[in-house]
C-alpha positions in Angstrom: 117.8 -71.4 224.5 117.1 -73.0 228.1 115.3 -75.5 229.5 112.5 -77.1 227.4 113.5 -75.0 224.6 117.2 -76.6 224.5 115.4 -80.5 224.8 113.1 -79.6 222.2 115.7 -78.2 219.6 117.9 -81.2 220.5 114.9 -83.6 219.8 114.2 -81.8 216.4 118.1 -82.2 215.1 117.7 -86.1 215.6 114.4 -86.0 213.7 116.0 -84.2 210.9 119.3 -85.9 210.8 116.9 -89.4 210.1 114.8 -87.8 207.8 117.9 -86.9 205.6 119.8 -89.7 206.5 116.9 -91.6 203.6 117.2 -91.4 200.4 113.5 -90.3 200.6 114.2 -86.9 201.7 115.8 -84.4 199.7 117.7 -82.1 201.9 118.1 -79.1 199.8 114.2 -79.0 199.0 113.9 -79.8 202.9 115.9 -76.2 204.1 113.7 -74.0 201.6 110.5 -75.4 203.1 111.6 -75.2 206.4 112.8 -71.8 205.5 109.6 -70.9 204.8 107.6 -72.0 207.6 110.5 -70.0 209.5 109.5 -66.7 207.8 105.8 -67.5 208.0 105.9 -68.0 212.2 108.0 -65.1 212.4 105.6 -62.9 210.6 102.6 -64.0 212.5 102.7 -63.6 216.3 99.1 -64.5 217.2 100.3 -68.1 215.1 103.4 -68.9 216.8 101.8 -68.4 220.4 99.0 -70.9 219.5 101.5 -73.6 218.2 103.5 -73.2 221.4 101.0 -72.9 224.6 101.6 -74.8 226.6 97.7 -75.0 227.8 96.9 -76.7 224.5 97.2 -80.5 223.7 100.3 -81.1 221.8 98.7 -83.1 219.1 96.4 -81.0 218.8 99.0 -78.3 217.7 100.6 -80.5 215.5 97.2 -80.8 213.9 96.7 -77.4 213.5 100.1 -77.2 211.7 99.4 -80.0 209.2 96.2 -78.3 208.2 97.9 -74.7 208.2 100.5 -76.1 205.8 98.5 -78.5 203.5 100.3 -79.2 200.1 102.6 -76.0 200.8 105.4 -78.2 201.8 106.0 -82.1 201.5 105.0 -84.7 203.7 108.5 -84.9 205.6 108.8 -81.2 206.3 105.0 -81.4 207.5 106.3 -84.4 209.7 109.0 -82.6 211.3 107.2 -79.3 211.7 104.7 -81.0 213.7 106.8 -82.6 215.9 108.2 -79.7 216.9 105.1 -78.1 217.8 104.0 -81.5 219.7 107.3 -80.3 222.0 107.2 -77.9 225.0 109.0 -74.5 223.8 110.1 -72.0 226.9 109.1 -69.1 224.5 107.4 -68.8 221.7 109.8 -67.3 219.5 112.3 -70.2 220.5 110.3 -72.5 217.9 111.0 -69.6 215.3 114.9 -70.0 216.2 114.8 -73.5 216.1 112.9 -74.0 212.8 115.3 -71.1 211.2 118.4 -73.7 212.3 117.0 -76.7 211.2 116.6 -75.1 207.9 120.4 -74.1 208.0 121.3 -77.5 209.1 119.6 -78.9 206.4 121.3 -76.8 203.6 124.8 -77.5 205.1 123.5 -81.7 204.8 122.2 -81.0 201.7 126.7 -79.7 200.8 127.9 -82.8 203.1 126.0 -85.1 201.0 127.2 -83.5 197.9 130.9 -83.6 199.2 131.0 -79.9 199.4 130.7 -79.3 203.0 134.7 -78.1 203.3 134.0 -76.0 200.4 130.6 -74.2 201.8 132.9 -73.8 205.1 135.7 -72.0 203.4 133.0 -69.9 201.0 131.3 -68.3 204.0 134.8 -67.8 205.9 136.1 -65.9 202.7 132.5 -63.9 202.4 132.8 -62.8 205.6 136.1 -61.1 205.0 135.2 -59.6 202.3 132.0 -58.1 204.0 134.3 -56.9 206.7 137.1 -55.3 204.6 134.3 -52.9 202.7 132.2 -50.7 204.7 130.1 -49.8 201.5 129.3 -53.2 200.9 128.4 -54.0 204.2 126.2 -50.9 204.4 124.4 -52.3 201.4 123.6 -55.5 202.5 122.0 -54.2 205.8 120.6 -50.8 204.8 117.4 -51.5 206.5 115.3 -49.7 203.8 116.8 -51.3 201.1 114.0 -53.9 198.9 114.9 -57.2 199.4 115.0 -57.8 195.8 118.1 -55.5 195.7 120.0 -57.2 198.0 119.5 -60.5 196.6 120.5 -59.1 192.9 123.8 -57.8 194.8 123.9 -61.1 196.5 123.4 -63.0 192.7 126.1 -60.6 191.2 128.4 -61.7 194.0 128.0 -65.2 194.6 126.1 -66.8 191.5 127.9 -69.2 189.7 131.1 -68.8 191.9 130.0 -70.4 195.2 128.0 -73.7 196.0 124.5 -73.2 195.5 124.1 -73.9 199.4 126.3 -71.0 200.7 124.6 -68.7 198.2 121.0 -69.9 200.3 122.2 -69.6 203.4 123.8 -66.3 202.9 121.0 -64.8 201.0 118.4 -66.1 203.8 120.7 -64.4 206.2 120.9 -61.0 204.6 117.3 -60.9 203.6 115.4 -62.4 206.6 118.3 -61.4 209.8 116.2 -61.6 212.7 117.3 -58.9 214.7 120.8 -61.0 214.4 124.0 -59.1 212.4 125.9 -60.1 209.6 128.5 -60.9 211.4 127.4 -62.7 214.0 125.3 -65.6 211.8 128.0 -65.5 209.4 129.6 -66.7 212.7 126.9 -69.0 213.6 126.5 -70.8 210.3 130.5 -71.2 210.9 129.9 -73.4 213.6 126.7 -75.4 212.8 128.8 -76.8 209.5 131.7 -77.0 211.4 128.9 -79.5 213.8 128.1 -81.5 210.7 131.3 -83.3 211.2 131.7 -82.6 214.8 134.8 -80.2 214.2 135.4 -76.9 216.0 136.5 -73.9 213.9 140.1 -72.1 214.3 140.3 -68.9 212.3 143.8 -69.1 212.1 145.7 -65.3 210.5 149.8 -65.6 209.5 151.2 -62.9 207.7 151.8 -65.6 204.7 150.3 -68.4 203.3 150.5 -71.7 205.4 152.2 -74.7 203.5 150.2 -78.2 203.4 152.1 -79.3 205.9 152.0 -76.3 208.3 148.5 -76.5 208.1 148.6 -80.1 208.8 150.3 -79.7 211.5 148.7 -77.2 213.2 145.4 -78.6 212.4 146.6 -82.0 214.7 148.1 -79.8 217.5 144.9 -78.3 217.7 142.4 -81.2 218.0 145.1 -82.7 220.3 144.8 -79.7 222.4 140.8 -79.6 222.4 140.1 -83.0 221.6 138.1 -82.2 218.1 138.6 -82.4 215.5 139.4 -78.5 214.2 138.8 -77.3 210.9 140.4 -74.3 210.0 139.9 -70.7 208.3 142.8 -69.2 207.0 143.6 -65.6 206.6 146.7 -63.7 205.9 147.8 -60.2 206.9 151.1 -58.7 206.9 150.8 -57.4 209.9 151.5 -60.5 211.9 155.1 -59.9 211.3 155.9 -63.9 212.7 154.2 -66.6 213.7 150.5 -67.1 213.6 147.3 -65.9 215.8 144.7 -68.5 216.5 140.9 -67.8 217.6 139.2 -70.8 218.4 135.4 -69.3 219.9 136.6 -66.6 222.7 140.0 -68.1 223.5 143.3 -66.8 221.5 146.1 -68.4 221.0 148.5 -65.7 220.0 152.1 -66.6 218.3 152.5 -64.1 216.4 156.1 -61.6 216.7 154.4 -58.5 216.7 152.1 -59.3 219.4 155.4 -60.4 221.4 156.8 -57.1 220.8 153.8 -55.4 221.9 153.6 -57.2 225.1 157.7 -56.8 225.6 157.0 -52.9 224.9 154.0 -52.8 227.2 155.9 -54.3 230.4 158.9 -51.8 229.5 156.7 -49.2 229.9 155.2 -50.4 233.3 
């Protein structure tokens, strides 16, 4: 997002971060409406542009939204949903973005104030590697063609009753409504945002064994030293990293592992 877009988004996190900061405000029940309203503004186009022109009053957009909604959604999500269309978007889909991140925000708060956030973390790290270790169940999840019912039965049969309740919604909303985005790539984004909730960055660290406490410690304080945040970290092993470990934080890589050394030895032998 750029411009008014960014200012708007920003403006709408503070507004939901006080609304769930009271005791009021239920988080959980918060995402699912908000959810909603997301899939409703996608669907209709003619909607969206109305509640973001910027030729019309902004309260009387926020209006129209409280009348649209009526008793479909609580008075806080009604609140919030018409402050954002009170706001200047650039584009209209970038209130469809927006509302579709404050409803991911909201689950992860929902975790946080359960004490589960570290858990929901971990849960999608792990998901994702399973999705990217089997090609058929990959293809299942975003066959284009398949019902949405059967990919939230697959989704049921994979994560019912063995993940938080939260990564289970915000994994199911992300297979069944992508947005033109791919697995991987809001697997990636939901990363970050509950990596955000406690103003950490994410280090998907690989070693070709288990890290001990302490390692893990360790490295964990190197790398907040080193970026100055605090760094939560997603663990992975594979034998292939012969020593060492291989660190991705974002874009940059931090390689340490023995078989990449070798590589790079072998590739300036050969040059």
């Amino acid at each position: 997002m750029n411009g008014a877009s960014r200012e708007a988004l920003a403006a709408a996190r503070e507004r939901l971060d006080a609304l769930t900061d009271s005791t009021s405000a239920d988080a959980g029940s918060l995402a699912g409406e908000l959810a909603a309203v997301t899939a409703l503004l996608d669907r209709e186009v003619s909607l969206r542009r109305v509640l973001t022109d910027p030729a019309q009053p902004g309260e009387a957009k926020a209006e129209l939204a409280r009348r649209l909604l009526g008793s479909q959604v609580s008075g806080p999500a009604a609140d919030l949903v018409a402050g954002m269309v009170r706001t200047r978007w650039s584009q209209s889909r970038d209130l469809v973005d927006a509302m579709e991140e404050l409803a991911d925000v909201a689950d992860l708060t929902a975790a946080q104030k359960a004490g589960a956030l570290d858990d929901v973390e971990d849960e999608l790290f792990r998901f994702g590697r399973i999705v990217s270790s089997s090609t058929e169940l990959r293809a299942a999840l975003t066959n284009r063609s398949a019902p949405v019912s059967s990919k939230s039965e697959l989704l049921r049969s994979l994560l019912g009753g063995r993940a938080n309740a939260a990564t289970e919604r915000l994994v199911t909303r992300l297979v069944t409504a992508p947005r033109g985005r791919s697995l991987e790539s809001g697997l990636e984004s939901l990363s970050k945002l509950a990596a955000e909730r406690r103003d950490r960055m994410v280090a998907v660290v690989t070693s070709a064994v288990p890290l001990s406490d302490r390692q893990k410690q360790r490295l964990g304080d190197v790398l907040a030293k080193l970026y100055g945040r605090r760094m939560h970290l997603n663990l992975d092993v594979d034998p292939a990293v012969v020593g060492g470990i291989r660190v991705q934080v974002g874009d940059e890589v931090i390689n340490g592992s023995l078989a990449d050394r070798l590589e790079d030895a072998s590739r300036r032998l050969a040059s």
